[in-house]
C-alpha positions as CSV (number, residue, x, y, z in Angstrom):
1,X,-120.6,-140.8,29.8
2,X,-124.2,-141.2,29.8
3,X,-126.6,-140.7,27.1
4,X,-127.9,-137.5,29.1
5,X,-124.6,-136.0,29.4
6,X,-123.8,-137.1,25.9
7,X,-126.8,-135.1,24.7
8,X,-126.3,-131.9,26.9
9,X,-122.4,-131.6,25.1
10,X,-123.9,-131.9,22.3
11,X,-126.4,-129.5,22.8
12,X,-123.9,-126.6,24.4
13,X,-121.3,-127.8,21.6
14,X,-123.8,-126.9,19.2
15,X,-125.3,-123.7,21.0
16,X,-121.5,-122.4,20.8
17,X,-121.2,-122.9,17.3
18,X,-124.0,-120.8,16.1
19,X,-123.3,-118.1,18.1
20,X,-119.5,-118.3,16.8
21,X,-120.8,-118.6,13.4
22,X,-123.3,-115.8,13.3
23,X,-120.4,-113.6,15.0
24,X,-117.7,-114.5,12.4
25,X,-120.1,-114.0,9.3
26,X,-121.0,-110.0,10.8
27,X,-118.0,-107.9,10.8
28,X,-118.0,-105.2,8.2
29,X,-121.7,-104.7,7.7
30,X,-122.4,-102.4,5.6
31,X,-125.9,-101.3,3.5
32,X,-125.4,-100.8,-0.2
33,X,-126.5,-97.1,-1.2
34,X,-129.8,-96.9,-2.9
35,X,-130.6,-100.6,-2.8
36,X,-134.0,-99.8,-1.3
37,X,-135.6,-98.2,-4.1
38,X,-134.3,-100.9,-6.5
39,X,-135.3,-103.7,-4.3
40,X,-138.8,-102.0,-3.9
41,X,-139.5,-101.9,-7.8
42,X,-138.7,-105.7,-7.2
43,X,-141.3,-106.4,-5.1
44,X,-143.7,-104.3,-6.5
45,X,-143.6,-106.1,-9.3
46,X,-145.3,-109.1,-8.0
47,X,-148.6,-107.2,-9.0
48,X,-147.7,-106.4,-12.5
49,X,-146.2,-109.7,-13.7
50,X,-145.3,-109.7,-17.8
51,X,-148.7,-111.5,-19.4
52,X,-148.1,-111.1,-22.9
53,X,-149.0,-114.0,-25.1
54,X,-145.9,-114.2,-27.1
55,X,-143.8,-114.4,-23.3
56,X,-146.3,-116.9,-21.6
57,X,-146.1,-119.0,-24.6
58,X,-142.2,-119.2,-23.9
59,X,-142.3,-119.7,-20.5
60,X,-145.2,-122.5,-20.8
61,X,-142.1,-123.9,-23.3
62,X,-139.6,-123.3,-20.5
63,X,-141.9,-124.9,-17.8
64,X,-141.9,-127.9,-19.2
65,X,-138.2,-128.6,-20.3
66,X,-137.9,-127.6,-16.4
67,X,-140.2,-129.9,-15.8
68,X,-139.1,-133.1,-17.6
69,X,-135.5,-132.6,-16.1
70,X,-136.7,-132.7,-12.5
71,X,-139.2,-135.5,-13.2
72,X,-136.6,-137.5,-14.5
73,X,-133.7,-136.3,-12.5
74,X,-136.4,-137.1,-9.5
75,X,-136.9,-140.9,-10.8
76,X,-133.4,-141.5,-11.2
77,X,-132.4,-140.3,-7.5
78,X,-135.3,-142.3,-5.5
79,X,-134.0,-145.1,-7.0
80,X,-130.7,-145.0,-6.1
81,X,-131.9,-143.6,-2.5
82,X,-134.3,-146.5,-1.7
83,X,-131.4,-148.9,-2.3
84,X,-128.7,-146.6,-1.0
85,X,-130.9,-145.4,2.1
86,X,-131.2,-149.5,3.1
87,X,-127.5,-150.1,3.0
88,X,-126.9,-146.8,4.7
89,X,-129.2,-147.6,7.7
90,X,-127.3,-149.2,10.8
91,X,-129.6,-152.1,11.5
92,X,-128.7,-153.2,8.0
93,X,-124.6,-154.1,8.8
94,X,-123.7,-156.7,12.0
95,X,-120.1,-154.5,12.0
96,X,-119.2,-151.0,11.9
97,X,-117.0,-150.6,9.2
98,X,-119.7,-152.1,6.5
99,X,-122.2,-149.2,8.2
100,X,-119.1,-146.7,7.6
101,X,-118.1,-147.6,4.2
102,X,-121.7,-147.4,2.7
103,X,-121.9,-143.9,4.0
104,X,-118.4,-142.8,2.9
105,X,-119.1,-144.1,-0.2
106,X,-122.6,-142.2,-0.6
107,X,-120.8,-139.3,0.7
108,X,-118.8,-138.9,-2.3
109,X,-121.4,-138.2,-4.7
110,X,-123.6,-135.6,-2.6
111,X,-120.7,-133.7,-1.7
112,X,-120.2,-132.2,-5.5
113,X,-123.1,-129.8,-5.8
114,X,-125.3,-130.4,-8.8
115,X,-124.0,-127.0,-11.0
116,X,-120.6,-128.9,-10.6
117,X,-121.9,-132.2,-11.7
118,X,-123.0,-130.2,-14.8
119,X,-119.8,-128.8,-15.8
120,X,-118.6,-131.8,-15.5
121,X,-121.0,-133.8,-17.3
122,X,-121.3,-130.9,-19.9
123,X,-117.4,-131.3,-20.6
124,X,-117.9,-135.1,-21.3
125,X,-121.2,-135.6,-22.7
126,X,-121.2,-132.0,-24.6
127,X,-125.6,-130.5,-25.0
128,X,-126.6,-133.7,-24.4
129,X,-130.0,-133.7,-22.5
130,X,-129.0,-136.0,-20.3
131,X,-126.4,-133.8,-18.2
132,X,-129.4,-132.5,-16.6
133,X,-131.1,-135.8,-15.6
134,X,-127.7,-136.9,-14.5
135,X,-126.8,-133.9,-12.7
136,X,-129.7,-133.8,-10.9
137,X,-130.0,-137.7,-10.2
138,X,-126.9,-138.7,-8.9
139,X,-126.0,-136.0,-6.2
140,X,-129.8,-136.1,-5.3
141,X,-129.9,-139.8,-5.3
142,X,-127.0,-140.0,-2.6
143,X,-128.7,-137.5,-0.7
144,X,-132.5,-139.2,-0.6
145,X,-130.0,-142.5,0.4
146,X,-129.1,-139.8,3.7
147,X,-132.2,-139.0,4.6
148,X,-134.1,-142.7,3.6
149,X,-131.5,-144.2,5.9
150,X,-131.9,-141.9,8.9
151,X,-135.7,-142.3,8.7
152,X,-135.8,-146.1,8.9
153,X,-132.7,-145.2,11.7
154,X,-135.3,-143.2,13.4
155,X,-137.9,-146.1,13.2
156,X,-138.3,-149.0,16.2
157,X,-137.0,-151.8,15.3
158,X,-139.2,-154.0,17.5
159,X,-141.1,-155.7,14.3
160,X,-138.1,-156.0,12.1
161,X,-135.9,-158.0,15.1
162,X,-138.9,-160.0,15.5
163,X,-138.8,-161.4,11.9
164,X,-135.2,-161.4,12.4
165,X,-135.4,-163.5,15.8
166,X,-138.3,-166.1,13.6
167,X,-135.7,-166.4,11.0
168,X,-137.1,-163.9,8.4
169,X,-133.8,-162.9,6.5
170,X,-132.7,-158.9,6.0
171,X,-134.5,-158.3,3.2
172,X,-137.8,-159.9,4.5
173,X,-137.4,-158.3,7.8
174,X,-137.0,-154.5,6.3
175,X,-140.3,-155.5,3.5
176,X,-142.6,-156.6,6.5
177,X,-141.0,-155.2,9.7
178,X,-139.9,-151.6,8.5
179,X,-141.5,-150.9,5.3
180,X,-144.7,-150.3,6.1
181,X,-144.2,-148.1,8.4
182,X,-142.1,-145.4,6.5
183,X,-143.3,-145.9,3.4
184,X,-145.2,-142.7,3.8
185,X,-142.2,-140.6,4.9
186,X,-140.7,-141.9,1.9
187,X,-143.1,-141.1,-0.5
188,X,-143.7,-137.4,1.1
189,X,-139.8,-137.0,0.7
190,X,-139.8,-138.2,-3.0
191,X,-142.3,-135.5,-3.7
192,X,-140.1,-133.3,-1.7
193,X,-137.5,-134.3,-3.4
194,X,-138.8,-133.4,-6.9
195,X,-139.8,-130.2,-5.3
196,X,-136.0,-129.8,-5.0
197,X,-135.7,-131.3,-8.4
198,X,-137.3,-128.3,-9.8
199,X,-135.1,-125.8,-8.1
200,X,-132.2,-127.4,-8.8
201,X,-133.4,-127.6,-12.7
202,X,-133.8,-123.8,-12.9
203,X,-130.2,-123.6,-11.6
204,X,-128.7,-125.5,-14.0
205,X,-130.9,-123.4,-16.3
206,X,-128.9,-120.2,-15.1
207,X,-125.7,-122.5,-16.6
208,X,-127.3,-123.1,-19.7
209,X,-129.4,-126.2,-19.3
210,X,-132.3,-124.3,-20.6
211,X,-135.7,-124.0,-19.3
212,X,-136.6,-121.0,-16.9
213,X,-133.6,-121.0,-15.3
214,X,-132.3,-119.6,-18.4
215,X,-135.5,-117.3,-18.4
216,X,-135.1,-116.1,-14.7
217,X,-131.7,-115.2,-15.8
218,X,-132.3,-112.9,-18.4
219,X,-134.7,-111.4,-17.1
220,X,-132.7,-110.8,-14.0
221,X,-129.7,-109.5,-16.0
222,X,-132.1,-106.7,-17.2
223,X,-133.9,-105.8,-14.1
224,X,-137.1,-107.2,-16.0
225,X,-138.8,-107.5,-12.8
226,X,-142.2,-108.3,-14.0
227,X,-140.8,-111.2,-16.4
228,X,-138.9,-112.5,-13.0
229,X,-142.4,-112.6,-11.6
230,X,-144.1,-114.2,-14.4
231,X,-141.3,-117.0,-14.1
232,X,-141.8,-117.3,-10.2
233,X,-145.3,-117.5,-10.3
234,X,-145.0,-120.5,-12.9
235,X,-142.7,-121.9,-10.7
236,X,-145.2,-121.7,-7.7
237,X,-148.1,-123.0,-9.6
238,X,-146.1,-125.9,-10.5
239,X,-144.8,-126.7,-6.7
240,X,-148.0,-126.2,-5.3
241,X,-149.4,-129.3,-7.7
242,X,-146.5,-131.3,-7.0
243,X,-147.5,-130.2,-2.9
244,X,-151.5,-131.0,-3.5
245,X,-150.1,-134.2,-4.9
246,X,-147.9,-135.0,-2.5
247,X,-150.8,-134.1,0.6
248,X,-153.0,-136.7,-1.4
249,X,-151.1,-139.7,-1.1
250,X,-150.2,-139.7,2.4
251,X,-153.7,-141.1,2.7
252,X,-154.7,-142.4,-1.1
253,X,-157.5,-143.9,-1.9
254,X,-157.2,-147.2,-4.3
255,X,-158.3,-144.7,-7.1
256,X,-156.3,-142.2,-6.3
257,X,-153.2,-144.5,-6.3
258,X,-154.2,-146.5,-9.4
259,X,-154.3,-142.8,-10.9
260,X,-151.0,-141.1,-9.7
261,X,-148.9,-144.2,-11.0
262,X,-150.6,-143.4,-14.3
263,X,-149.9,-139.7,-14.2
264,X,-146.4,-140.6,-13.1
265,X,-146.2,-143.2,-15.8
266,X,-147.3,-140.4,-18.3
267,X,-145.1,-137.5,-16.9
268,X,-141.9,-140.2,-17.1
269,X,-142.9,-140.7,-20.9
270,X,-143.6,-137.3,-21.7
271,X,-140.4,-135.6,-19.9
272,X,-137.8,-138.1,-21.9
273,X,-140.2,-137.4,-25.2
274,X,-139.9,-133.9,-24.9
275,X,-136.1,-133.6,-23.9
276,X,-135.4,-136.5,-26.7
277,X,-133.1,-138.5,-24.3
278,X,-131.8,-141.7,-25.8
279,X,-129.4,-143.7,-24.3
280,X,-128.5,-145.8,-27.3
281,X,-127.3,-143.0,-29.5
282,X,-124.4,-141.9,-27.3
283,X,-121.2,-141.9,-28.5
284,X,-119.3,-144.3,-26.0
285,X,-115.7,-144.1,-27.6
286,X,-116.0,-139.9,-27.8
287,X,-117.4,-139.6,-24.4
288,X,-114.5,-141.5,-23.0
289,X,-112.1,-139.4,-24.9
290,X,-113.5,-136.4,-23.3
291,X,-113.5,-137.8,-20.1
292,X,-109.9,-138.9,-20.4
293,X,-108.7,-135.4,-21.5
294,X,-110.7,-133.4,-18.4
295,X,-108.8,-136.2,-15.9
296,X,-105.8,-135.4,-17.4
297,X,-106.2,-131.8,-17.3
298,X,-107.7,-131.7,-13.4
299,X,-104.7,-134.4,-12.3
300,X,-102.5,-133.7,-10.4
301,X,-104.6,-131.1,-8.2
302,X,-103.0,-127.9,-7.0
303,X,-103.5,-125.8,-4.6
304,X,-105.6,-122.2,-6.2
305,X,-103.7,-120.1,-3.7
306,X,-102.0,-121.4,-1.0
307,X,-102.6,-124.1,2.0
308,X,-103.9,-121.7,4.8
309,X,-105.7,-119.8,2.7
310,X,-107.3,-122.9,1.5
311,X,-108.0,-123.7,5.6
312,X,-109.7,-120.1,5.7
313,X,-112.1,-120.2,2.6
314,X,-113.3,-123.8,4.3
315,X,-113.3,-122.6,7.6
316,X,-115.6,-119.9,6.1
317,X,-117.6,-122.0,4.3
318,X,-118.1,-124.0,7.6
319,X,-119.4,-121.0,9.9
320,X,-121.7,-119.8,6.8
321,X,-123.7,-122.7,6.5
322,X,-124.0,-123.1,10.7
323,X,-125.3,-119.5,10.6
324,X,-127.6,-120.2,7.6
325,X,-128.3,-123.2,9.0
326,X,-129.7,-121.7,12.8
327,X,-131.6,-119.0,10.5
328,X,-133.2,-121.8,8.6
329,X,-134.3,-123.6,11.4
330,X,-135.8,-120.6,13.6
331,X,-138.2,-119.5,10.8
332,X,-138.5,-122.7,9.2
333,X,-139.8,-123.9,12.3
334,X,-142.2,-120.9,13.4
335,X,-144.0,-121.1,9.6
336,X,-143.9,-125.0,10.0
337,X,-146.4,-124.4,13.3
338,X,-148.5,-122.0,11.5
339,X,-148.9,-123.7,8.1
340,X,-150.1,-127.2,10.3
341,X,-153.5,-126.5,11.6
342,X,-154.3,-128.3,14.7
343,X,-156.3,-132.0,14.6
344,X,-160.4,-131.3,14.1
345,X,-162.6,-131.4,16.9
346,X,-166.1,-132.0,17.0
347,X,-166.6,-128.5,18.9
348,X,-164.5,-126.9,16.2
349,X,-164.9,-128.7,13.1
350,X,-166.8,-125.9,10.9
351,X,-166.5,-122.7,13.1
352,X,-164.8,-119.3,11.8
353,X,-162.0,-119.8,13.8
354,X,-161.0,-123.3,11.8
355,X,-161.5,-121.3,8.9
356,X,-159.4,-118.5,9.9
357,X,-157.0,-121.3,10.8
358,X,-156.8,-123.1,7.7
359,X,-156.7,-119.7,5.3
360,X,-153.3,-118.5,7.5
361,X,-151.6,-122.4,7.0
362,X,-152.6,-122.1,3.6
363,X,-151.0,-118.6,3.3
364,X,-148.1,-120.0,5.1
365,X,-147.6,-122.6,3.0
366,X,-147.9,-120.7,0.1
367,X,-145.3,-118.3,1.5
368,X,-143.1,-121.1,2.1
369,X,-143.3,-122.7,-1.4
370,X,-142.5,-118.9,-3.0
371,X,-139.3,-118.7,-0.6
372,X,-137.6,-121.9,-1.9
373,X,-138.7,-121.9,-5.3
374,X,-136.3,-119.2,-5.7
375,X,-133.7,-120.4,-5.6
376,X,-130.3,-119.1,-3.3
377,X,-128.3,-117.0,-6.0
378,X,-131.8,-115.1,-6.6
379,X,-132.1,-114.4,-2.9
380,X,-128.2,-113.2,-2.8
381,X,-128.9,-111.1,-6.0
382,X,-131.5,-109.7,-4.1
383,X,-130.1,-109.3,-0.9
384,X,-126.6,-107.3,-3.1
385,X,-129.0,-104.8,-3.8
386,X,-128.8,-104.1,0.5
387,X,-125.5,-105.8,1.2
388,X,-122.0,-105.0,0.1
389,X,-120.8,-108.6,-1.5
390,X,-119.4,-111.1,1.7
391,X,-120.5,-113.9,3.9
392,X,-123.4,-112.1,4.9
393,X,-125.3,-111.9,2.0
394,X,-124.2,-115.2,1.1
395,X,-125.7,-116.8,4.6
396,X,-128.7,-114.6,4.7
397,X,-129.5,-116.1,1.4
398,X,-128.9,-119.7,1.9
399,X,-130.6,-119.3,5.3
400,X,-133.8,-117.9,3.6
401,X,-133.9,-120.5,1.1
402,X,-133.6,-123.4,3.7
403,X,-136.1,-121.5,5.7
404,X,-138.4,-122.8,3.0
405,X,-137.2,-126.0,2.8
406,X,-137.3,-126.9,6.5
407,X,-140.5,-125.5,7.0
408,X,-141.7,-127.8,4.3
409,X,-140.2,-130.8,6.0
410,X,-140.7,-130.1,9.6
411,X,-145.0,-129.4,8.2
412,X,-144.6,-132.9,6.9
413,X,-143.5,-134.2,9.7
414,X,-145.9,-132.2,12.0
415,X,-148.9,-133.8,10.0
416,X,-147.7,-137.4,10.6
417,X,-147.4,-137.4,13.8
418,X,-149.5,-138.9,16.5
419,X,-152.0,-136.5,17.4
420,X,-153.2,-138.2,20.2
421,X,-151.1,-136.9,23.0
422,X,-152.0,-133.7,22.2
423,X,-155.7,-134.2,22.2
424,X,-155.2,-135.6,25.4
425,X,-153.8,-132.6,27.0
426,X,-156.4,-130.1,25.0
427,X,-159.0,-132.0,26.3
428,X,-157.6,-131.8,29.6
429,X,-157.3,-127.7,29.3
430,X,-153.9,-127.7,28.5
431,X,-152.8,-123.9,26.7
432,X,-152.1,-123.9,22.8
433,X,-148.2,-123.9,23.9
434,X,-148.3,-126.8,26.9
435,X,-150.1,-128.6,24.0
436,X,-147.3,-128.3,21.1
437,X,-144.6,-127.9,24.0
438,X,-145.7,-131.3,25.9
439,X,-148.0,-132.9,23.5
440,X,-146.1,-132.4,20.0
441,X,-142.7,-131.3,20.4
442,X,-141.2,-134.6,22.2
443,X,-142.4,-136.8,19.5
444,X,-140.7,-134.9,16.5
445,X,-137.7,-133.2,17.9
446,X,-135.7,-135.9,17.0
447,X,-136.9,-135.9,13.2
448,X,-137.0,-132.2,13.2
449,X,-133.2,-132.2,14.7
450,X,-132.2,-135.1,11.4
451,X,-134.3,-133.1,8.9
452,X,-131.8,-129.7,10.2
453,X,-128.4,-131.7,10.3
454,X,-129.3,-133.1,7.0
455,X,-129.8,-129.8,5.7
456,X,-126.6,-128.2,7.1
457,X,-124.8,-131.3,5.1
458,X,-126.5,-129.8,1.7
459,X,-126.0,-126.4,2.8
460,X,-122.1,-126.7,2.6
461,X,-122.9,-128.0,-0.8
462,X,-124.9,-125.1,-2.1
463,X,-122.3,-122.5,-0.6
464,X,-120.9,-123.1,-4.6
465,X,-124.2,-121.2,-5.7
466,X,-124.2,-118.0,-3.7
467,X,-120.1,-117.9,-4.5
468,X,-120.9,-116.5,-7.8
469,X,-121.9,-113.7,-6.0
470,X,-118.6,-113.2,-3.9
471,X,-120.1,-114.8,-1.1
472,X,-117.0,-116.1,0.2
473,X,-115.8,-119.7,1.1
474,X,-115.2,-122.1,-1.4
475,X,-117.6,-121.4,-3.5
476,X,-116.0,-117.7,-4.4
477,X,-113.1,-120.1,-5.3
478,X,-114.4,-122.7,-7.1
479,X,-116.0,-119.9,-9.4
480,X,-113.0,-118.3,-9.7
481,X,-111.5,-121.1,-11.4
482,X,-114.4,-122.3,-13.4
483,X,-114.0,-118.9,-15.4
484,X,-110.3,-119.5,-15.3
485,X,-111.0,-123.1,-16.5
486,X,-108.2,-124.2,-14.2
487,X,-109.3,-128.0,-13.7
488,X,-107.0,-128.5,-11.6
489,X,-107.7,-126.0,-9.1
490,X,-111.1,-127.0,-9.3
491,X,-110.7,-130.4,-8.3
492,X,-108.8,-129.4,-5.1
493,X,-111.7,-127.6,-4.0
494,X,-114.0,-129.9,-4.7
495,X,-112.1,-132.1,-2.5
496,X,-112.2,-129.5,0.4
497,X,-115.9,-129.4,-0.2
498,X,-115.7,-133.5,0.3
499,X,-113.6,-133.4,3.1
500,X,-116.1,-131.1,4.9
501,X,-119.3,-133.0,4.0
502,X,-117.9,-135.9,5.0
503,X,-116.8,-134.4,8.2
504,X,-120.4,-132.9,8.6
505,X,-122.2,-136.1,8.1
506,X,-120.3,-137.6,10.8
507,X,-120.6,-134.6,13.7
508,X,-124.4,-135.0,12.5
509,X,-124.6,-138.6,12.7
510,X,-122.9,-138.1,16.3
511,X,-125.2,-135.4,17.3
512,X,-128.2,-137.4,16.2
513,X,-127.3,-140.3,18.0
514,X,-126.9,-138.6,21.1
515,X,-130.2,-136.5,20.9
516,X,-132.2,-139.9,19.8
């Protein structure tokens, strides 16, 4: 078969599969009675956020426990990506099965979402700070390994097979041949990554971790809506730094570099300050205690109901996060386009058009940052206050949340890219749309296809977030047990949840081969 046809199958294979998805998740729609009003007070309470001193003293206290957890979580995981993402990337093995076994064996750790990496750690190392570092690092460190690996996939290779050809060895050929030229991408997805970081801090906040998770939480649980705000808005302040930060050193000056490594340095000290994290005063012969009594309590697994319905709650699970997944990258996409002004031109460099430009990607942006900084049981919350509880609810929110996460990364992406083409065709009259259709589109489809399959791999994951809503799937399960504290049931579902990311990675590895 041709690499053509290949990509056509692929294409109608995955046409069918939304449309299947979005189908399955839509029977027995129904609107909640009097969710409107309810959901109105929410949203009117953007404009009257809680400003008392005594509260903004607690949540400046909350932003920065938040804060320290997802700058170290965030340091830990680009570490272990950078050298994961290497040994992931094909050019790196001569045979298949080395290529296969790194990713199985980065699969593992991504596929437990981070809130189960908590209970976990939480059963072992007890209120030790360092269940949320650990939480956050190691699933997220697998998963920058993914995408590190599929960006130096999606690089040429022509400079790095030259060293190779003059005798350079692997590591020489990726430092001069491929390095430089994605060192950029990985820097924007570190600070995309601690954007993440920060999100996935507040939910393990929700669990107990502290911070304003813990502060969204209770304010939620009492319809406080204008203490929710107050913690959003900290929450958006924050991301947009960490997103002026990130803008700023895809360009840097030498200043601005020699300063950021200094802030970072600082930030690093500061966070393990603040949290008091201290490796050296763990209790090595009680923490393997613990972990020896939560193995023998989750081994043997068993089944939490029985074997098909097992197959059904994944099978679920699997058209949920397609569905959130085609949602994500329709509107994801649209605000992607609008928050990415188009290159300067001489003609247009300072009219009231720019302006008007710049101001609506700005408000875009802005728009995007609020939508995934809260985070996907919020949205479902929400979204219970319209919906009776179901799949619906649960995909709506997860696509809504990814909406904002893949219009971050495809705006990344679109600012990268080689304008020149596009110019080109402006210059030559080309339409607004022949220019992004012609002059834009073919050079980031294929990262804008790697950025969605990637997210569709986490969004099986964070199906365990919305389940505490009885979203359905596995997650609905795996909470189920947790509040049984049946260990053993939830180790079996974790495995399901493997078993599908594993499965996903490789359909997406497939599909993105065939598209390249």
């Amino acid at each position: 078969m041709t690499k053509a046809r290949s990509a056509r199958w692929w294409s109608m294979a995955a046409i069918a599969a939304v449309l299947v998805s979005v189908v399955s998740v839509m029977p027995g729609v129904a609107l909640a009675p009097g969710g409107v009003p309810t959901l109105a007070r929410f949203w009117l309470a953007a404009f009257s956020p809680d400003l008392g001193l005594t509260y903004i003293s607690r949540i400046l206290e909350a932003t920065l426990t938040t804060l320290a957890f997802s700058v170290l979580g965030t340091l830990l995981a680009v570490a272990i990506g950078f050298v994961g993402g290497v040994l992931m990337s094909e050019g790196w093995w001569r045979s298949r099965g080395g290529w296969m076994t790194a990713r199985l064996a980065f699969a593992l750790p991504r596929g437990v979402h981070e809130t189960v990496w908590a209970v976990v750690l939480l059963l072992v190392l007890g209120r030790d700070p360092l269940v949320g570092v650990l939480a956050i690092g190691i699933p997220f460190g697998a998963i920058t390994a993914k995408v590190y690996a599929e960006i130096i996939d999606e690089t040429p290779t022509g400079p790095s097979d030259a060293l190779r050809l003059a005798g350079a060895g692997k590591v020489a050929a990726f430092a001069y041949g491929t390095l430089p030229r994605v060192w950029r991408d990985f820097v924007a997805y570190a600070f995309y990554r601690l954007d993440c970081a920060l999100r996935a801090a507040v939910i393990l906040g929700m669990l107990g971790v502290g911070g304003l998770g813990f502060e969204l939480s209770t304010a939620f649980q009492g319809l406080a809506f204008g203490r929710m705000w107050t913690v959003m808005y900290a929450l958006l302040i924050v991301g947009l730094a960490c997103e002026w930060w990130s803008r700023n050193l895809r360009d840097p000056s030498r200043r601005f570099m020699a300063c950021s490594s200094i802030a970072i340095a600082a930030l690093t000290v500061l966070s393990a300050f603040h949290l008091r994290v201290s490796i050296l005063e763990l209790d090595l012969p009680r923490i393997a205690e613990r972990a020896a009594r939560v193995v023998q309590k989750a081994i043997p697994p068993t089944l939490p109901s029985t074997l098909p319905q097992l197959l059904v709650d994944s099978a679920l699970t699997l058209t949920m996060s397609i569905a959130a997944i085609a949602v994500a990258s329709l509107l994801g996409g649209v605000m992607a386009f609008i928050a990415t002004p188009p290159p300067v031109t001489p003609e247009g460099a300072r009219g009231p058009r720019r302006l008007a430009r710049e101001a609506l990607g700005f408000l875009a942006r802005a728009i995007l940052l609020l939508v995934r900084v809260t985070s996907p049981p919020v949205w479902a919350l929400l979204l219970l206050f319209l919906l009776f509880p179901g799949p619906l609810p649960g995909a709506l929110a997860l696509g809504i949340y990814n909406a904002g996460v893949l219009g971050r990364l495809y705006a990344e992406s679109l600012e990268t890219v080689d304008r020149r083409p596009s110019l080109a065709l402006r210059h030559a009259g080309a339409s607004r749309v022949a220019e992004a259709t012609y002059g834009v589109l073919p050079l980031i489809k294929g990262r804008f296809a790697a950025y969605s399959l990637y997210r569709w791999e986490v969004t099986i994951r964070e199906s365990v977030v919305v389940g505490v809503v009885g979203a359905g799937g596995l997650g609905r399960v795996l909470e189920a047990e947790r509040t049984a504290f049946d260990y053993s049931s939830m180790l079996t579902v974790v495995i399901a949840l493997l078993v599908l990311s594993i499965l996903v990675d490789l359909v997406s590895a497939a599909a993105r081969k065939a598209w390249r």
